[in-house]
Backbone of each chain as ProteinMPNN parsed JSONL, in Angstrom:
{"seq_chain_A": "XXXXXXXXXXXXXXXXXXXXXXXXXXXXXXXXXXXXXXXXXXXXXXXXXXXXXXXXXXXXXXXXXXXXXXXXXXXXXXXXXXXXXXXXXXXXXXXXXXXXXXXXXXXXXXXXXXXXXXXXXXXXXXXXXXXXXXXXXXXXXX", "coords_chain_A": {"N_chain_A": [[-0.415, -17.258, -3.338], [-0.759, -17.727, 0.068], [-2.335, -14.886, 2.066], [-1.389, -15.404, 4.826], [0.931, -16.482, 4.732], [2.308, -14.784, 3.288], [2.56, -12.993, 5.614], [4.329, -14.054, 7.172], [6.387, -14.386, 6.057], [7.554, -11.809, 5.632], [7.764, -11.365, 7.587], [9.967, -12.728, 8.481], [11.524, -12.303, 6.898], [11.888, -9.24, 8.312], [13.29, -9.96, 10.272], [15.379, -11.458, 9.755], [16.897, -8.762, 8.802], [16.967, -7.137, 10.445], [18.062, -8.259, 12.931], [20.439, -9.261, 11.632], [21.052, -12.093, 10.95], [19.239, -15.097, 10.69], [15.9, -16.422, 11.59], [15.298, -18.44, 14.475], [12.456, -21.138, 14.453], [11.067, -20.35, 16.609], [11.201, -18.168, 17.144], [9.974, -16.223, 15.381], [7.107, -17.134, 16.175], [3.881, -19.581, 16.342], [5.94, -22.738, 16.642], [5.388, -25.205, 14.841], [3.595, -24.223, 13.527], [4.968, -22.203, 11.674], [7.016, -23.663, 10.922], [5.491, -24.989, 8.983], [4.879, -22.96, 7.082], [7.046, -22.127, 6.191], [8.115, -24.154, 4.921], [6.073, -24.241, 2.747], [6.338, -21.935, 1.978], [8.957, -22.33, 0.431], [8.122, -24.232, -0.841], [6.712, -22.473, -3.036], [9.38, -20.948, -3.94], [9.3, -18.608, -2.183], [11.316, -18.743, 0.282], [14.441, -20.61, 0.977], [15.215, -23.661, 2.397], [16.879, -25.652, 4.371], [16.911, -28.845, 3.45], [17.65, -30.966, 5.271], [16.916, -30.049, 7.54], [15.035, -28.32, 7.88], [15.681, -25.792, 8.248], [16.032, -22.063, 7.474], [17.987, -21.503, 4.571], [18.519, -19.721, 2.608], [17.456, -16.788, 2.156], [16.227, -14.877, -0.699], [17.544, -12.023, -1.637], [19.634, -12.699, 0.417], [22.152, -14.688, 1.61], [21.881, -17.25, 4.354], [23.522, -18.775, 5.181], [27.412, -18.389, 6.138], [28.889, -17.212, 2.58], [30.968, -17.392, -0.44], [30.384, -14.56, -1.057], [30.65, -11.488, 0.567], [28.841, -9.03, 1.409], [28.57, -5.402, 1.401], [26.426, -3.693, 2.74], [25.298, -0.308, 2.768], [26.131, 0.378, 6.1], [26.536, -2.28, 7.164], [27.59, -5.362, 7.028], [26.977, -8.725, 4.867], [26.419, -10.998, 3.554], [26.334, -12.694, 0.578], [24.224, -15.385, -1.917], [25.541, -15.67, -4.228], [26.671, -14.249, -7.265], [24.848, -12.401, -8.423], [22.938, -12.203, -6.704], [24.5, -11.031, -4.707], [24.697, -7.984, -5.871], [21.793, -7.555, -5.672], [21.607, -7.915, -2.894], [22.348, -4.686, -2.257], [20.263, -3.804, -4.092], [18.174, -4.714, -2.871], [18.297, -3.458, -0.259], [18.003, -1.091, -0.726], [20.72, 0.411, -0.844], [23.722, 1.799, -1.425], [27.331, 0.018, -1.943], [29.395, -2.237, -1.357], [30.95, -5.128, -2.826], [32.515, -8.225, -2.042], [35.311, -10.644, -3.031], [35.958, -13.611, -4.783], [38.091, -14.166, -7.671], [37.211, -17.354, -9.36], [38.651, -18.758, -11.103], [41.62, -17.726, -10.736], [41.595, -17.017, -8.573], [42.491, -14.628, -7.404], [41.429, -11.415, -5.667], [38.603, -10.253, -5.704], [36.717, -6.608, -5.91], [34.236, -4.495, -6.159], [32.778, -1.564, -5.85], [29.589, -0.464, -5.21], [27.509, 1.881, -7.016], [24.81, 3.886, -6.44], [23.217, 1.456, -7.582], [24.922, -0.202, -9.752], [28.499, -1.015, -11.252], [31.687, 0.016, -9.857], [33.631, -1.501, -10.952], [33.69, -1.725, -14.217], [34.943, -4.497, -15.765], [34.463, -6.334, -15.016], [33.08, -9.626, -15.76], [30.437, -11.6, -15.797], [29.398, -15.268, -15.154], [26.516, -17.626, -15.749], [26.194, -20.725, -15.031], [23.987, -22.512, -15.072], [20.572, -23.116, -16.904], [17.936, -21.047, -17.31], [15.233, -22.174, -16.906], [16.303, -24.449, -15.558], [16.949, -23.404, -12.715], [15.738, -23.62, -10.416], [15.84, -26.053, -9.983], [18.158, -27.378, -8.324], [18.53, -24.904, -6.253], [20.661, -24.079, -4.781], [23.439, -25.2, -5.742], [22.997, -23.654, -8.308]], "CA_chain_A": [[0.163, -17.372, -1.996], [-1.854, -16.907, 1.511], [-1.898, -13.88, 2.991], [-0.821, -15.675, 6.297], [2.196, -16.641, 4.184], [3.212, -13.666, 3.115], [2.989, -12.135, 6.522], [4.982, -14.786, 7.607], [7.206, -14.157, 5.049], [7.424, -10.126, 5.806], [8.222, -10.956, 9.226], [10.96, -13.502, 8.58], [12.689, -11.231, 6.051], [12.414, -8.47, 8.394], [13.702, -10.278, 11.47], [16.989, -11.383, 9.149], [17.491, -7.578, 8.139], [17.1, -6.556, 11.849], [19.251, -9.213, 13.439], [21.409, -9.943, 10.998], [20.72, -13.524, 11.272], [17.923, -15.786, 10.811], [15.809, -16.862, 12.684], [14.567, -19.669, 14.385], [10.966, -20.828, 14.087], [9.622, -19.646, 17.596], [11.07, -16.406, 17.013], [8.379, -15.883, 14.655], [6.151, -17.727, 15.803], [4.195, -21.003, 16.714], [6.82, -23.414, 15.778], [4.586, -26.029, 13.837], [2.676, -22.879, 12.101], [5.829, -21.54, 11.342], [7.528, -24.334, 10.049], [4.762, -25.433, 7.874], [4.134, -22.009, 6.674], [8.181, -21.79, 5.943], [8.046, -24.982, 4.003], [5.094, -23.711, 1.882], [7.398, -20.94, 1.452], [10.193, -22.524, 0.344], [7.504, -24.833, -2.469], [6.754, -21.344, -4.27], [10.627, -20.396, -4.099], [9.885, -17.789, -1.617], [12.226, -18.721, 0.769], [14.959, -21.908, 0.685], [14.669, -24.27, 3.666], [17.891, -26.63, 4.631], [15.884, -29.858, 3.399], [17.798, -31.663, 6.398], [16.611, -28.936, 9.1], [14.141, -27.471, 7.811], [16.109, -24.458, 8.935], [16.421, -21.394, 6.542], [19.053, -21.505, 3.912], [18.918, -18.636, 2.006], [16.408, -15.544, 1.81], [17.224, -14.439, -1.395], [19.249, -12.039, -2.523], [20.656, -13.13, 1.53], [22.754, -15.762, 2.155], [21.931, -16.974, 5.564], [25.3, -18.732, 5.728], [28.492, -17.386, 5.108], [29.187, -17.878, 1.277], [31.994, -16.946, -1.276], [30.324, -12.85, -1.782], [30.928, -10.863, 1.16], [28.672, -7.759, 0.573], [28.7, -3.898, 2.641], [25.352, -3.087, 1.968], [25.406, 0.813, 3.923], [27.173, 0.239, 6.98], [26.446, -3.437, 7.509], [28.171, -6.565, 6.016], [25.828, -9.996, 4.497], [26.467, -12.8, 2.933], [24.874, -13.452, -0.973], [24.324, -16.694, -2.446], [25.909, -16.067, -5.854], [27.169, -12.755, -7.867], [23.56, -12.107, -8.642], [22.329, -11.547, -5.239], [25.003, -9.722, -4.107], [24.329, -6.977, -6.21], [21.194, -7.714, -5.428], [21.347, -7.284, -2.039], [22.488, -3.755, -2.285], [18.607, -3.364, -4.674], [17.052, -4.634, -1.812], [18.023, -2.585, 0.988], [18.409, 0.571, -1.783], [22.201, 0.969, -0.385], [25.41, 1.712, -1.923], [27.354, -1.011, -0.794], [30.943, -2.866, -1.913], [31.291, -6.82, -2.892], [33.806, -8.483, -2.178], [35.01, -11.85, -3.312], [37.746, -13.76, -5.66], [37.942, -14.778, -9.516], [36.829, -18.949, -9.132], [39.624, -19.102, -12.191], [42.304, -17.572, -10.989], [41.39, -16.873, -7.19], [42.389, -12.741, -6.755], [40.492, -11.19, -4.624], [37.5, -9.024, -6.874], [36.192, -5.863, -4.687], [33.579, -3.897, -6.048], [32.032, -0.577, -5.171], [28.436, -0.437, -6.143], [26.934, 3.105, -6.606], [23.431, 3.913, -7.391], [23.262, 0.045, -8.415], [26.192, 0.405, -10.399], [29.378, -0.999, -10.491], [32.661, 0.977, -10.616], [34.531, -1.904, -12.657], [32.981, -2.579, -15.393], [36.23, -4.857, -17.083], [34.609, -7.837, -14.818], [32.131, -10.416, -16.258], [29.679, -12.412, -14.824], [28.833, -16.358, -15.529], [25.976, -18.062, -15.188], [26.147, -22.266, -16.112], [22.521, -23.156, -15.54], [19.953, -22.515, -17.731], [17.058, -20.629, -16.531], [14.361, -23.162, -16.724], [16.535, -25.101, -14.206], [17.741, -22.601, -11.657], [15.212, -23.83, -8.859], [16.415, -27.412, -9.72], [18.938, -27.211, -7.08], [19.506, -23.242, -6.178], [22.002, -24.269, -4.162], [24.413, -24.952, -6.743], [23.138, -22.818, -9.497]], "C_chain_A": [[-0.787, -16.748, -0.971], [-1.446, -15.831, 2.154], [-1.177, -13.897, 4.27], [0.676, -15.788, 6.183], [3.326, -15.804, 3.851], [3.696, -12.939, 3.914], [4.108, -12.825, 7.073], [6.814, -14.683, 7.326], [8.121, -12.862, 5.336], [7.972, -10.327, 7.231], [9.474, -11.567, 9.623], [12.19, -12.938, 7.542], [13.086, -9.996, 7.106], [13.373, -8.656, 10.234], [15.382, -10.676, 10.898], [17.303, -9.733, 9.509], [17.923, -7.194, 9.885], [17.941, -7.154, 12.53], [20.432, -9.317, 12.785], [21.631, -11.324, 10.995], [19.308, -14.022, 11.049], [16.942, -16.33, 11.65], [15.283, -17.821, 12.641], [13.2, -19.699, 14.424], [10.428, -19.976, 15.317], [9.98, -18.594, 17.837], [10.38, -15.872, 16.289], [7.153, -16.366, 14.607], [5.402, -19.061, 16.312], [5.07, -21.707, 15.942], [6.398, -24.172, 15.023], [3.916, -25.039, 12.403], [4.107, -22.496, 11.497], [7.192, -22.565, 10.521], [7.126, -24.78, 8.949], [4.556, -24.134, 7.128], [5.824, -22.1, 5.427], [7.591, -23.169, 4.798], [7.308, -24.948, 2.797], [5.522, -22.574, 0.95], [8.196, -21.203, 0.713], [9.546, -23.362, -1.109], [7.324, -23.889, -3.268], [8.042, -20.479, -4.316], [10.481, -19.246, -3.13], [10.772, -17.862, -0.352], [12.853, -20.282, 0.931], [15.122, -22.073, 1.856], [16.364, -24.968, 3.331], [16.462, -28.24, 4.565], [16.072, -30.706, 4.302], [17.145, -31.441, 7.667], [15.843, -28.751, 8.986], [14.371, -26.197, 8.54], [16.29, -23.662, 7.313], [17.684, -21.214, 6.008], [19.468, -20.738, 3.124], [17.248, -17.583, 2.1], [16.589, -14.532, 0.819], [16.808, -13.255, -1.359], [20.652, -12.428, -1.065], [21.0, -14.411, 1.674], [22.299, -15.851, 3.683], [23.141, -17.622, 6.311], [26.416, -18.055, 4.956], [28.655, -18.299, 3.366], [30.843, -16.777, 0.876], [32.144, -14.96, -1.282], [29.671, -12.545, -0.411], [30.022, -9.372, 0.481], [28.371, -6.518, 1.806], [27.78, -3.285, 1.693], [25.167, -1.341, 3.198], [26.29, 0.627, 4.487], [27.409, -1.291, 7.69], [26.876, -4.722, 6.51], [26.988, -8.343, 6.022], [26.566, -10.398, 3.882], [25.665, -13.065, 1.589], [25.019, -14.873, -1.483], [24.902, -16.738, -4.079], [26.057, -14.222, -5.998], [26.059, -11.571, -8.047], [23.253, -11.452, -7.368], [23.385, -11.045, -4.863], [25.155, -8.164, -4.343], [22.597, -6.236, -5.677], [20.607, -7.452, -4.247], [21.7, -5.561, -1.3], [20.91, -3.344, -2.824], [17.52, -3.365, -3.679], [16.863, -3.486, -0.856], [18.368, -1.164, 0.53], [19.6, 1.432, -0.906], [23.147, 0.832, -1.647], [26.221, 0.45, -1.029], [29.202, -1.621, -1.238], [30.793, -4.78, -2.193], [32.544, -7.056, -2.525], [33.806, -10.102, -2.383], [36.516, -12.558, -4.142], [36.973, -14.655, -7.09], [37.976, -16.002, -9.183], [37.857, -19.331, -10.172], [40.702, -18.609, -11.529], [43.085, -17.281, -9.29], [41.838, -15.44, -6.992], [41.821, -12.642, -6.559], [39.868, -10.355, -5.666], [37.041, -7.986, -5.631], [35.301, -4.935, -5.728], [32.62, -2.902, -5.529], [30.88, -0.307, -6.358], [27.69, 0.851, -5.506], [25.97, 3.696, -6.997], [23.367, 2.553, -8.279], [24.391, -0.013, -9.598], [27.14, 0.23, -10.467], [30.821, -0.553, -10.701], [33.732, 0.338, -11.479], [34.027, -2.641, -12.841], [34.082, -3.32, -16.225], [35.332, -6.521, -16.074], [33.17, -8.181, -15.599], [31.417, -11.831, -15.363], [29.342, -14.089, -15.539], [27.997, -16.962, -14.954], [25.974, -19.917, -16.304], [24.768, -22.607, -15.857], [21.818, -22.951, -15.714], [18.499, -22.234, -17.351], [15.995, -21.507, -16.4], [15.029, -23.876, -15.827], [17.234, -24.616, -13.373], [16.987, -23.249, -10.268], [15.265, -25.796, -9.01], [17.047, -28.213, -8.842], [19.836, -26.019, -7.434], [20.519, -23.534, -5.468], [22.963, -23.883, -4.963], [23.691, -24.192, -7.804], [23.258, -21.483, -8.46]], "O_chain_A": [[-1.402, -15.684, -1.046], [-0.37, -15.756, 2.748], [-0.558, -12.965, 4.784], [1.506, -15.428, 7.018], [4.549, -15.885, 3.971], [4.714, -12.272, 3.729], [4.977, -12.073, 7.512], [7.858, -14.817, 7.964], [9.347, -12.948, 5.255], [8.555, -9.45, 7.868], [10.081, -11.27, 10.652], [13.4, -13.165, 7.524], [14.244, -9.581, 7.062], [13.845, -7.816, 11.001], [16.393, -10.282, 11.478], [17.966, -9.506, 10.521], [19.062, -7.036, 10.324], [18.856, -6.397, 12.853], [21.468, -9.469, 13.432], [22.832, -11.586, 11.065], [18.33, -13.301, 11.249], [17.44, -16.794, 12.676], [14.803, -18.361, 11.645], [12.571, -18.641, 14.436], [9.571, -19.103, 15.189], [9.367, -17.88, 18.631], [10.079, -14.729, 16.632], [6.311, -16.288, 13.712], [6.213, -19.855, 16.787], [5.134, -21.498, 14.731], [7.067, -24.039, 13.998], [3.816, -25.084, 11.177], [3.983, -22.676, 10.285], [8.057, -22.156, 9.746], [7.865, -25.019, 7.994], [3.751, -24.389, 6.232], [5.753, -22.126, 4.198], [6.691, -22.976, 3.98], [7.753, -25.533, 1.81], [5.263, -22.315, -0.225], [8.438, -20.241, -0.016], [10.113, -23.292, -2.199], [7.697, -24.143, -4.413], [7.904, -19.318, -4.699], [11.549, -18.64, -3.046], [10.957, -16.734, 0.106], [12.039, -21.202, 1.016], [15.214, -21.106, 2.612], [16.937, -24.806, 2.254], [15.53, -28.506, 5.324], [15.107, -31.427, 4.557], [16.879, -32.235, 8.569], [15.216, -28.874, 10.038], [13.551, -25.624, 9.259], [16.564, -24.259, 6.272], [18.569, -20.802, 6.758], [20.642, -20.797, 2.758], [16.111, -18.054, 2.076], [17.016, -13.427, 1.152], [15.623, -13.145, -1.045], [21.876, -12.462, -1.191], [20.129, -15.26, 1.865], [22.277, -14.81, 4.341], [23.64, -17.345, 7.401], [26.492, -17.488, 3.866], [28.568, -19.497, 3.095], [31.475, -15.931, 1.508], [33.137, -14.243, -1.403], [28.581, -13.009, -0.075], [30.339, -8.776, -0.548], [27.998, -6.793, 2.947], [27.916, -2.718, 0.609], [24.912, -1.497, 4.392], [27.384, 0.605, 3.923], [28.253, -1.492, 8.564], [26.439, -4.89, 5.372], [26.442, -8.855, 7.0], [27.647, -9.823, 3.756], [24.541, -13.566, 1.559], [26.119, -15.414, -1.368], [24.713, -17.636, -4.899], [25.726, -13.311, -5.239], [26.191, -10.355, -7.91], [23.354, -10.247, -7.142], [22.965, -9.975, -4.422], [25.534, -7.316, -3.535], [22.272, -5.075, -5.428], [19.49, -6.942, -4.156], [21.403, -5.254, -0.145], [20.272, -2.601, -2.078], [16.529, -2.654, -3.514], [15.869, -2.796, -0.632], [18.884, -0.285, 1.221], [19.541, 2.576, -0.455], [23.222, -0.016, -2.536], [25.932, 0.03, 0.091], [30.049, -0.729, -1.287], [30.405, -5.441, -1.229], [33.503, -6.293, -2.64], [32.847, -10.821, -2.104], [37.682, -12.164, -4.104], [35.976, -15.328, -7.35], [38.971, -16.148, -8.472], [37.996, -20.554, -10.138], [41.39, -19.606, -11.75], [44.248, -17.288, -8.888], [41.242, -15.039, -5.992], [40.961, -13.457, -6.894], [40.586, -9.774, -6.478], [36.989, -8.43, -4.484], [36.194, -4.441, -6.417], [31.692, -3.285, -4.816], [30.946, -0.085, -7.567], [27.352, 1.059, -4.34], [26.128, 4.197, -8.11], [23.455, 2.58, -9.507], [23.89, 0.605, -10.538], [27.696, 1.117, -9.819], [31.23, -0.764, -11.843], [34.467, 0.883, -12.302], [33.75, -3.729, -12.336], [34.252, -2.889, -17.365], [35.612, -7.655, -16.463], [32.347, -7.342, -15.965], [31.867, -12.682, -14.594], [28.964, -13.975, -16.705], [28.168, -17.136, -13.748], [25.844, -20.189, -17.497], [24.343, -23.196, -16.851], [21.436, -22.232, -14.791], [17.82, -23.22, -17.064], [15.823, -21.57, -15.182], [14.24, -24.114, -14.913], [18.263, -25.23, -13.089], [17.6, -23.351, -9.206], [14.771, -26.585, -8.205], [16.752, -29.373, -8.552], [20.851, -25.83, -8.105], [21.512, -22.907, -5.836], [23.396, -22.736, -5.077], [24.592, -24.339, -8.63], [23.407, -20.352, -8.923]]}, "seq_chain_B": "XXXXXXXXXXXXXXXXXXXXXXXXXXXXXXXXXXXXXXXXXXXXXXXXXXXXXXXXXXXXXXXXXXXXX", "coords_chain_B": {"N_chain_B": [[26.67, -18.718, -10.539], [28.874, -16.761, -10.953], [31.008, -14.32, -10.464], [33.677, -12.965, -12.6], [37.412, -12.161, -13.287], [37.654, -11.509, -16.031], [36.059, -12.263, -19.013], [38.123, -13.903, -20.348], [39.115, -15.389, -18.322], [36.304, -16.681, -17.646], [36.411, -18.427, -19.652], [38.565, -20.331, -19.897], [38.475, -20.798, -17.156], [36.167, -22.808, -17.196], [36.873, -24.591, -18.857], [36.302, -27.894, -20.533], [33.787, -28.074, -20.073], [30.889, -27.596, -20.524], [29.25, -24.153, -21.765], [27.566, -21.648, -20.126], [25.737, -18.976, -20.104], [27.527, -15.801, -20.376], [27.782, -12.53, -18.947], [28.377, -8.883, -19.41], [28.965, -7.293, -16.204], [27.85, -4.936, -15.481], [25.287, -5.367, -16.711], [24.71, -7.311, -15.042], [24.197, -5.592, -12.851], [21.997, -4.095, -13.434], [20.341, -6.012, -13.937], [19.954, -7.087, -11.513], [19.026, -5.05, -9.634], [16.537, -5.08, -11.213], [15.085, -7.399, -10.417], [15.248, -7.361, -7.786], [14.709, -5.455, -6.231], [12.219, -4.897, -5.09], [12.141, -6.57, -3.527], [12.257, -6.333, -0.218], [9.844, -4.994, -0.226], [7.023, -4.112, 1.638], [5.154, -4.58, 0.544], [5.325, -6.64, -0.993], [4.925, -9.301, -3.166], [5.194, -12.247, -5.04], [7.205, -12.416, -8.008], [5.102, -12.433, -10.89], [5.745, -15.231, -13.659], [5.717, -14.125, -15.924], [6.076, -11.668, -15.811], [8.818, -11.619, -14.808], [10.068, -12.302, -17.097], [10.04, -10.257, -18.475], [11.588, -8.988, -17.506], [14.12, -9.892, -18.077], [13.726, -10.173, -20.814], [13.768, -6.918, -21.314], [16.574, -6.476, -20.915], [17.399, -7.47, -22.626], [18.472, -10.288, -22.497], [17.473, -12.473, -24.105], [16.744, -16.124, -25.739], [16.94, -19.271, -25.745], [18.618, -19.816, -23.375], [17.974, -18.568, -21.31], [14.846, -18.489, -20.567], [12.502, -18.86, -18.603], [11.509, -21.406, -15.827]], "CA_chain_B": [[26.474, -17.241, -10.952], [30.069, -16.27, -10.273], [31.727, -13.196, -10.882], [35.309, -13.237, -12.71], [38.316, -11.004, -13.819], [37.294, -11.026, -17.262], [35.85, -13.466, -20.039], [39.305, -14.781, -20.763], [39.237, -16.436, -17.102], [35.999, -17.282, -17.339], [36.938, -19.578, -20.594], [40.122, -21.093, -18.668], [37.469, -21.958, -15.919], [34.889, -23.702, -17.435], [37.552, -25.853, -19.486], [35.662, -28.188, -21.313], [32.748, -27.803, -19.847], [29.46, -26.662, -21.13], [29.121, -22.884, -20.883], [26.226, -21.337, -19.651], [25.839, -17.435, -20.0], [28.187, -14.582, -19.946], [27.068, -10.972, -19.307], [28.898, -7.803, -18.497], [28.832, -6.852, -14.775], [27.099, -3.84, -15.531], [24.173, -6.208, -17.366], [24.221, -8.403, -13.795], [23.744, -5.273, -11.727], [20.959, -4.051, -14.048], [19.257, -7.197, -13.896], [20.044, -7.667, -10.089], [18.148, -3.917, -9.63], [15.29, -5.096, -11.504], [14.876, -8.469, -9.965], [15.678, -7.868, -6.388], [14.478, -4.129, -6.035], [10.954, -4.651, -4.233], [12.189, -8.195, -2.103], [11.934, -6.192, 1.465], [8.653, -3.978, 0.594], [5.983, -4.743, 3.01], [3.685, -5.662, -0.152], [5.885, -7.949, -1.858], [4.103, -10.309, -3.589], [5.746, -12.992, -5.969], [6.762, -11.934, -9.03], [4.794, -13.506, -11.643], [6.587, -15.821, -14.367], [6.104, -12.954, -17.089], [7.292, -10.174, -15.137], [10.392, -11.843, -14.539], [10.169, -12.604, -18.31], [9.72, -8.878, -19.188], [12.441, -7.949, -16.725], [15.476, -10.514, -18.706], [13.591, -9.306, -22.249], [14.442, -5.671, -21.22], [18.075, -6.259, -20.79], [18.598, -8.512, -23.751], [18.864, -11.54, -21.843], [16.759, -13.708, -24.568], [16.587, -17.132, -26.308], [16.618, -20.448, -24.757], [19.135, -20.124, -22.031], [16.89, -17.525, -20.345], [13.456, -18.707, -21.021], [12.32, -19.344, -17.204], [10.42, -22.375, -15.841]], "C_chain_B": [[27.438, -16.866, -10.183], [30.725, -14.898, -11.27], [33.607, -13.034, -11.226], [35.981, -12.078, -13.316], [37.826, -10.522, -15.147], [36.888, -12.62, -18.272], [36.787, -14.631, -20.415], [39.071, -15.916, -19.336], [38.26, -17.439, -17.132], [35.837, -18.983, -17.956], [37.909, -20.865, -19.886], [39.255, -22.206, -17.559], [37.163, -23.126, -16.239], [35.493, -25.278, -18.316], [36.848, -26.389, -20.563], [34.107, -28.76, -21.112], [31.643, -27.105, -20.601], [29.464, -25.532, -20.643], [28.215, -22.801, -20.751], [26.467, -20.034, -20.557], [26.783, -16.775, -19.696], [27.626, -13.315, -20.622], [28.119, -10.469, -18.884], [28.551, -8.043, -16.832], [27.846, -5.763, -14.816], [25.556, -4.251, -16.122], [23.878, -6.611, -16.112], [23.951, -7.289, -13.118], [22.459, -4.635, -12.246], [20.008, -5.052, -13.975], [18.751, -7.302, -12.331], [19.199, -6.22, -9.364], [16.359, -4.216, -9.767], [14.524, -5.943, -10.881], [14.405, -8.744, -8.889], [15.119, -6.442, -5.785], [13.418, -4.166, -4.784], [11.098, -5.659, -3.109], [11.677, -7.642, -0.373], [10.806, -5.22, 1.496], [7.751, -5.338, 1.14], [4.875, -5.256, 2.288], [4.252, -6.193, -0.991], [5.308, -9.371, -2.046], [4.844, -11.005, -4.459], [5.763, -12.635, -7.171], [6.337, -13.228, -10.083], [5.474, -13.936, -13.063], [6.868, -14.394, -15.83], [6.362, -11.846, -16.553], [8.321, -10.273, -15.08], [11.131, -12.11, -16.068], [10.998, -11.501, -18.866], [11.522, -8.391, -18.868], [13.986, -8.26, -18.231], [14.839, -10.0, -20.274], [14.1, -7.929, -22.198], [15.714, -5.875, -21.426], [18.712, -7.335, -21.702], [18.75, -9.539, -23.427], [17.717, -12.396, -22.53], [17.184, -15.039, -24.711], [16.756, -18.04, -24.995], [17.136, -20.57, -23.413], [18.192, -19.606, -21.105], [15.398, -17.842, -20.221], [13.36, -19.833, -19.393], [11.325, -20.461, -17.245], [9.018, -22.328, -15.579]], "O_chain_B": [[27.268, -16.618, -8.99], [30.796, -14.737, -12.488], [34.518, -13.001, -10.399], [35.35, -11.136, -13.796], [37.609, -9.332, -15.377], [37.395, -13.735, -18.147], [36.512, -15.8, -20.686], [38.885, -17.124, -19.484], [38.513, -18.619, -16.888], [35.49, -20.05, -17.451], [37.702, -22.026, -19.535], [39.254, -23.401, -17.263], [37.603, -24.203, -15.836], [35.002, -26.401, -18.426], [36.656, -25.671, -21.544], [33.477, -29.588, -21.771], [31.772, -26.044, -21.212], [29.61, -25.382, -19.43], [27.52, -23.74, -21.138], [27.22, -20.018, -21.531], [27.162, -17.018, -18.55], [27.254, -12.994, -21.751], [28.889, -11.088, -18.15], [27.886, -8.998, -16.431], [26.938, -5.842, -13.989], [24.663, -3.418, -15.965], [22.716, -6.353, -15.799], [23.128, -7.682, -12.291], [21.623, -4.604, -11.343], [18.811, -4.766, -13.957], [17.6, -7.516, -11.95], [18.663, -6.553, -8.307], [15.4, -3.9, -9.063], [13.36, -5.615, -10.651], [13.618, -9.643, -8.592], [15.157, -6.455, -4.555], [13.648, -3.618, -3.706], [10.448, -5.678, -2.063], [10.995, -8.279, 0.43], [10.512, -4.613, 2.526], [7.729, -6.568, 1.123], [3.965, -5.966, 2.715], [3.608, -6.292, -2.035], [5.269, -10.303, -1.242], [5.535, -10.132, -4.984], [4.683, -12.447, -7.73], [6.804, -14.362, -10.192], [5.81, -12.961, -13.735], [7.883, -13.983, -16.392], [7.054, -11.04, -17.175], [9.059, -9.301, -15.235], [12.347, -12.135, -16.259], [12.083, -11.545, -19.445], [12.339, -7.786, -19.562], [14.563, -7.451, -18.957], [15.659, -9.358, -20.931], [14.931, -7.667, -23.067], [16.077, -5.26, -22.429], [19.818, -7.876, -21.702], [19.418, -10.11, -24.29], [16.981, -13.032, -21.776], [18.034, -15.374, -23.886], [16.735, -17.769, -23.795], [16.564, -21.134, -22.48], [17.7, -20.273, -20.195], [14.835, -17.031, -19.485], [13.838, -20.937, -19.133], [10.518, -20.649, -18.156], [8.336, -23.348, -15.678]]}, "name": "protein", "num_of_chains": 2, "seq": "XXXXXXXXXXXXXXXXXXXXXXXXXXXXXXXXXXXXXXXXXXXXXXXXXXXXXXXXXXXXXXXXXXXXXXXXXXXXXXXXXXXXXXXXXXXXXXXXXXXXXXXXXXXXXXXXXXXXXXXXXXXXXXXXXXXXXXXXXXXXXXXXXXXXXXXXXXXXXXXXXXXXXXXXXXXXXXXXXXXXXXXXXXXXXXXXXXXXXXXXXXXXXXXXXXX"}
């Protein structure tokens, strides 16, 4: 990956964290450089593009739309794309943090408090249906 | 990669569906630590296919399901 890429990269992760939101291209940027750079991004998985928009669709472990897992990473609430990243996004921003969310079987609400990565009930279980060789198949759904 | 009450549900779910994987919670936030830990340093570089290898070998997460692309 190009160094230009990565900065690109570094600056579009830290403009989410700071906003809370994503941004658009000419907030980081020329918009042509910055779309092509994103898209380049998005071919080595480091960041997922809306293939309609070419707008950002996830920055993982962030959701950049709302999803199912609600997470209170510190004092600020995000969005994860799956069970994974919402733990996940507590690793990132090295917070304590809470999930929140509901059983896809049974629909109750699940709430988790995660402490030192960690989470205080351990009785739940996690599923994953697609098999690691095809996770970037379509991350969306996996 | 959904998070449920307990194994029993996630059986019920999946019906007769193909399963995938089930871990503990305490396995997913271990993994989700190792995985996701460095994403916002300032020299985050991609991890490469056997690091991410190493990470799911550490925590038990072998054989075919796991075996990345």
């Amino acid at each position: 990956m190009e160094a230009a890429d990565l900065e690109l990269r570094r600056q579009t992760y830290a403009f989410f964290v700071d906003h809370g939101r994503a941004p658009v291209a000419k907030e980081v940027g020329d918009v042509d450089a910055v779309r092509a750079g994103w898209r380049r991004l998005h071919a080595e998985h480091a960041v997922v593009l809306n293939p309609a928009t070419d707008e950002l669709r996830m920055l993982n472990p962030f959701a950049v739309v709302p999803t199912a897992y609600r997470v209170r990473a510190g004092d600020r609430w995000w969005y994860a794309n799956c069970a994974w990243d919402a733990f996940g996004i507590c690793a990132a921003l090295h917070e304590d943090g809470r999930i929140e969310t509901s059983c896809p079987d049974c629909g109750e609400s699940l709430a988790v408090e995660v402490r030192n990565g960690q989470p205080d009930d351990e009785s739940l279980s996690f599923d994953c249906l697609v098999p690691a060789a095809h996770w970037w198949d379509d991350i969306v759904f996996t | 990669m959904n998070l449920f009450r307990s194994e029993e549900h996630i059986a019920r779910w999946l019906g007769s569906r193909e399963p995938g994987a089930t871990i503990p919670v305490t396995t997913l936030a271990d993994l989700a630590v190792a995985w996701w830990d460095d994403r916002l340093s300032s020299s985050w570089v991609p991890h490469a296919r056997a690091q991410n290898t190493a990470i799911l070998d550490e925590l038990g997460l072998t054989g075919e399901f796991w075996v990345l692309a």
